[in-house]
C-alpha positions in Angstrom: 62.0 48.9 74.2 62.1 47.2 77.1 63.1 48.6 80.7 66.5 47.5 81.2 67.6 48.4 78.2 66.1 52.0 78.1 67.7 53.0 81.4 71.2 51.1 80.2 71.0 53.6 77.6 70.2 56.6 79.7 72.7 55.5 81.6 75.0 55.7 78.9 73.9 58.7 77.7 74.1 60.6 81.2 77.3 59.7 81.5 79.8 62.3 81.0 83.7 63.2 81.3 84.4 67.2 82.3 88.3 66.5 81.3 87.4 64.0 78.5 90.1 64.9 75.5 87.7 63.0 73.4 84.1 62.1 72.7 82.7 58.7 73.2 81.1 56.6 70.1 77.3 57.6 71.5 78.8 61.5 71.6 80.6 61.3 68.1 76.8 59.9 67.0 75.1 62.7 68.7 77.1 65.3 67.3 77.0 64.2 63.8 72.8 64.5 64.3 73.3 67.5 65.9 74.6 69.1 62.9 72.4 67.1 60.6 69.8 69.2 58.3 68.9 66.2 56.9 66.5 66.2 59.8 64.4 69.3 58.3 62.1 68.7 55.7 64.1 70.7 52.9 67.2 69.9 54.6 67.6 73.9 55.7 68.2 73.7 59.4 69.4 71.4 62.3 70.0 71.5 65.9 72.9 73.8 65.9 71.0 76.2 63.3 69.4 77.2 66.5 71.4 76.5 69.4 75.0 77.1 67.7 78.8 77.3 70.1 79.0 80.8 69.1 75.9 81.9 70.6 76.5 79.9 74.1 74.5 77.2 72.3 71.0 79.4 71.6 70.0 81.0 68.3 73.2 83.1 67.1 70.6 85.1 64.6 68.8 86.2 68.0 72.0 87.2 69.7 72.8 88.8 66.7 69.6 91.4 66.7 68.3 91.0 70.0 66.4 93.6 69.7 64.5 92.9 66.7 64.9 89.1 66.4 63.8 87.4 69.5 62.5 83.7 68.2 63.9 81.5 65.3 62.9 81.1 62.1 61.6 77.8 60.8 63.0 75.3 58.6 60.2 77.0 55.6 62.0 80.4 56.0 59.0 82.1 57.1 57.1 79.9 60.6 58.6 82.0 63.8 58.9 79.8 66.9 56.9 81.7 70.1 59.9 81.6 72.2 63.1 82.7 72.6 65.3 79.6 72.3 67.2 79.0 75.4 70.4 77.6 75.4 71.4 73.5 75.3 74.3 74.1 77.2 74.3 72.4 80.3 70.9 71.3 80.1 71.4 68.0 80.8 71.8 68.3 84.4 68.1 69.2 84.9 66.0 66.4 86.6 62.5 64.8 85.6 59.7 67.1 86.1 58.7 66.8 89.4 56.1 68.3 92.3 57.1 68.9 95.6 55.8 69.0 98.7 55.2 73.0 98.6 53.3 72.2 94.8 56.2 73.9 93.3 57.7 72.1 90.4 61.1 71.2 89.6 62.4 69.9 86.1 61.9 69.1 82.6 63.1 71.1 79.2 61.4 73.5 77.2 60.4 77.1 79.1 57.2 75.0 79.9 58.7 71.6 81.1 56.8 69.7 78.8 59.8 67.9 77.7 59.3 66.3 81.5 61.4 63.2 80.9 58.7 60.8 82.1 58.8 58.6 79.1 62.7 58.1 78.5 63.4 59.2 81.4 65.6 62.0 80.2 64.4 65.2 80.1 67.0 66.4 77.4 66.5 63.1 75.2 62.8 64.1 74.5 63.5 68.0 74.0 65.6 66.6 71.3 62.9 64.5 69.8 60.5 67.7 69.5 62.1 69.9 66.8 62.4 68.1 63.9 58.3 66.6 64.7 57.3 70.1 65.5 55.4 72.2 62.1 57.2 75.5 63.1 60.5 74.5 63.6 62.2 71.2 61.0 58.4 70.3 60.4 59.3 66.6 59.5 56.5 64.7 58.4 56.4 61.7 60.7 59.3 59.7 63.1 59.8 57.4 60.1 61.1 60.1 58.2 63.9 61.1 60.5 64.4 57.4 60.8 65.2 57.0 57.3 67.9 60.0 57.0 69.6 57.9 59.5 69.5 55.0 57.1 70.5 56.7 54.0 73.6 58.4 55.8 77.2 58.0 55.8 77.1 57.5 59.5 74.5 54.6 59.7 77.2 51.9 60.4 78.4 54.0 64.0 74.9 54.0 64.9 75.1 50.6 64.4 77.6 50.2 66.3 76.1 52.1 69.1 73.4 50.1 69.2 73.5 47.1 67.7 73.1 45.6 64.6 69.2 46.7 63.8 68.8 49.2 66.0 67.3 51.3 63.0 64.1 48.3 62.1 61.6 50.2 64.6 61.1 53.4 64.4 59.8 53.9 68.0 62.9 52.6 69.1 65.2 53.8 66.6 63.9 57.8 67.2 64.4 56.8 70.7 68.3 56.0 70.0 68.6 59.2 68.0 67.3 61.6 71.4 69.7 59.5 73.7 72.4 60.0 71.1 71.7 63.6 70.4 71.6 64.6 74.4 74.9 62.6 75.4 76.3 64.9 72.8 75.2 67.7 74.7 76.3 66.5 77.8 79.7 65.9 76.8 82.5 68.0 77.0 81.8 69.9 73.7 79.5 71.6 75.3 79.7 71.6 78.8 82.7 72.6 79.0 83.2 74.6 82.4 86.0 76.3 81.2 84.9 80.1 81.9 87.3 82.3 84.3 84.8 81.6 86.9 85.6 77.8 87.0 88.9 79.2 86.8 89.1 81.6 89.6 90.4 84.3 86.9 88.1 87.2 88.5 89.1 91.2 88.6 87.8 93.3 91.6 84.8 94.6 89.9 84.0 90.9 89.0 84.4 89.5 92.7 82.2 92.7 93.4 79.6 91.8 91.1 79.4 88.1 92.1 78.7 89.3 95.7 75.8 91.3 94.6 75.0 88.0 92.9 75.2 85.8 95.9 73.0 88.2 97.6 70.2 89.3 95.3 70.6 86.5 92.4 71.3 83.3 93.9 67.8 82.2 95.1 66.7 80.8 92.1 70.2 81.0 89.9 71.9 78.7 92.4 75.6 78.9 93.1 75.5 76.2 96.1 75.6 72.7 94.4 77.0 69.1 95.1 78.8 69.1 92.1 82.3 70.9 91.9 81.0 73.1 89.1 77.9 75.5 89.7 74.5 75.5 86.8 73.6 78.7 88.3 69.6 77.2 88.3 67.3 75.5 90.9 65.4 74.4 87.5 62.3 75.6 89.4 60.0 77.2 87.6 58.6 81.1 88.4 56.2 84.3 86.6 58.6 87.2 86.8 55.9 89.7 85.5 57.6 89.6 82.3 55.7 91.9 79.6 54.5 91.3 76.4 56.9 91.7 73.5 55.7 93.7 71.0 57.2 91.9 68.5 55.1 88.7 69.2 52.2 91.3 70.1 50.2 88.9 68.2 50.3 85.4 69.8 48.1 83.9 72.6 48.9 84.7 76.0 51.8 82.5 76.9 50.7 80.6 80.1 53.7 78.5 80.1 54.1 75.9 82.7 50.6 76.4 83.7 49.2 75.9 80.0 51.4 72.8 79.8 49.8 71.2 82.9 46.4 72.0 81.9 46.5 69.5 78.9 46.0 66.4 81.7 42.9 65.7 83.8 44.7 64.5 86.8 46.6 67.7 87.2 45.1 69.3 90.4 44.9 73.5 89.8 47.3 74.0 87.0 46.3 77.4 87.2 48.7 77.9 90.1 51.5 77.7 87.2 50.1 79.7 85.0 52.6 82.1 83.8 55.4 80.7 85.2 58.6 79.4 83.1 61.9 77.4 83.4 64.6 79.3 85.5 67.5 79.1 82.6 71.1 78.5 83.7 73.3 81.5 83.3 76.1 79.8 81.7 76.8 81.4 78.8 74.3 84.3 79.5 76.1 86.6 77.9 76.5 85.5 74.4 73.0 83.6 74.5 70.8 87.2 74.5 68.0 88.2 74.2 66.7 87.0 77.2 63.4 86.0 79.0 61.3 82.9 77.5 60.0 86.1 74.8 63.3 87.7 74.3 61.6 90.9 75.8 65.0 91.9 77.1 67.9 92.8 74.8 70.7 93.1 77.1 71.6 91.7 80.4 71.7 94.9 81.9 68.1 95.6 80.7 66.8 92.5 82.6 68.5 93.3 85.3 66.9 96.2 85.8 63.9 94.8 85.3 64.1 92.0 88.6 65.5 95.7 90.3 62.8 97.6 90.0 59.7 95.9 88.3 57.7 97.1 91.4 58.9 100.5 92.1 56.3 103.0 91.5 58.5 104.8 89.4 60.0 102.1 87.2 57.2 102.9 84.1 57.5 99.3 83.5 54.4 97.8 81.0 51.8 95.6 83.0 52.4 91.6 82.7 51.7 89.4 80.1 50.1 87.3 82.9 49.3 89.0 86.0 49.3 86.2 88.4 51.1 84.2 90.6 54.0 86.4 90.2 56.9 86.4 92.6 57.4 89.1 95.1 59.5 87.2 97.0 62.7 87.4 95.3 62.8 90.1 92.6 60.9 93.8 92.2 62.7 95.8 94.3 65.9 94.5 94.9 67.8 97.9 96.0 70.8 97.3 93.6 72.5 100.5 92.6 73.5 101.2 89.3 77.4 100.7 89.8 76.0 97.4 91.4 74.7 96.3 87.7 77.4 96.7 86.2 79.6 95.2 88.4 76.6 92.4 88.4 77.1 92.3 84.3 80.4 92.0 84.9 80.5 88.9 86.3 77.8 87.5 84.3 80.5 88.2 81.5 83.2 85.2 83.5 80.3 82.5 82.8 80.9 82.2 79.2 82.9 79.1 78.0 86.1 79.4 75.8 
């Protein structure tokens, strides 16, 4: 695929509507392949099985049981993913993976940023092309695979149409088309929506309460001040809280997360400096997406909450870190929030959620 054409269709696929009544050819596309298990091997499972409307786009069986059930199930009814699935809500917005000047890293999809959006470059387009490739998850056999549901469905004439007559002959490209299709459908206005009584100013006085503890103690990394009309409530920096291990993945390697991404390349200079550190999620739609953290260690908001409040306090009786270091005093530990505070804090949490 050649260079214009690619970022034409990024273009195209970026491109989004926040009062659109209706979706756009590419959207109509992306939503029909975002519902389609034809892209699992025993046609069982497909994007929405795990990041479904009713569950603020993440894994309704998690939210469900987030106590017990913190990762999804694979297409083969027994593989379990290693990570909480996060929401694909408002995802889009995130930028290419990136370094800055301070060596902190901004970017990419997945809890690790590995979906870094230097290829396409779309970060949202290549988290979609991981799932149905990926052994645990849709465990397709190959890109040609995926490439030929396509052809053998009722819906191959509107990709087609999208773009252009033998757009489906080259199965680089053509799994290309079907990420840009898939993420313009979650950028469109089926699922970013911005419709919560926050974006509608529809707040009671324990809410307005609760957002000012936000603003205060919250806002560092879940960012409220942004260009855009609309808040994502993420700097899409990446950070180690000191989350534990879950005991219900007591048995998997130590999650290094964006460090062990960044240690798979040579020319990444001390990828250990990441090591533990994950994606810092939007909070759109927290409250119906639980269990939260990348492990689903927390069942409730009010139980991660606490957590940022008092992970350092002597007292606390939290468990040690899955990865003790490079953890973040800065911002969270100790944070002084009383307990009317968190609830108040919940609260507001609570006006984030779509309609």
């Amino acid at each position: 695929m050649n260079k214009i054409a690619l970022f034409c269709i990024v273009c195209m696929a970026m491109t989004y509507q926040v009062q659109a009544a209706s979706l756009s050819n590419i959207e109509q596309l992306g939503k029909i392949m975002y519902k389609d298990k034809d892209f699992s091997f025993n046609q069982t499972q497909s994007c929405q099985t795990c990041h479904h409307q009713v569950a603020g786009f993440a894994d309704p069986t998690n939210s469900r049981d987030p106590y017990f059930t913190v990762v999804s199930l694979g297409a083969d009814g027994q593989s379990l993913g290693g990570r909480n699935a996060p929401t694909a809500a408002y995802a889009g917005f995130s930028p290419i993976l990136s370094q800055g000047d301070d060596g902190e890293y901004v970017g990419g999809m997945f809890w690790d940023g590995r979906a870094t959006g230097w290829t396409l470059l779309d970060p949202l387009a290549e988290q979609a092309q991981g799932p149905p490739l990926n052994p645990v998850e849709m465990n397709m056999p190959d890109k040609a695979a995926i490439v030929q549901a396509v052809l053998d469905s009722d819906y191959v004439h509107l990709f087609e149409v999208v773009f252009g007559p033998g757009s489906l002959d080259n199965v680089e490209d053509a799994y290309d088309y079907i990420a840009f299709a898939i993420a313009a459908y979650e950028r469109s206005n089926d699922v970013q929506q911005f419709n919560s009584r926050f974006d509608r100013g529809i707040l009671s006085e324990k809410e307005i309460r609760g957002m000012t503890v936000f603003g205060k103690k919250c806002a560092q990394c879940h960012t409220m001040n942004s260009s855009d009309e609309f808040p994502l409530f993420t700097n899409y920096s990446y950070h180690n809280i000191g989350i534990p291990v879950n005991p219900i993945l007591a048995g998997n390697p130590v999650d290094l997360g964006l460090g062990g991404f960044l240690a798979t390349f040579d020319d990444v200079e001390s990828p250990e400096k990441q090591n533990g550190k994950f994606k810092v999620p939007t909070l759109r739609n927290v409250a119906l997406s639980a269990p939260y953290g990348h492990n689903g260690y927390f069942a409730t908001l009010q139980d991660m909450i606490r957590f940022k409040n008092s992970r350092d306090v002597s007292v606390s009786g939290w468990p040690l870190p899955e990865v003790n270091e490079n953890i973040n005093y800065k911002d969270l530990g100790n944070l002084e929030i009383t307990d009317e505070e968190i609830d108040d804090l919940v609260a507001f949490l609570h006006t984030l959620s779509d309609n």
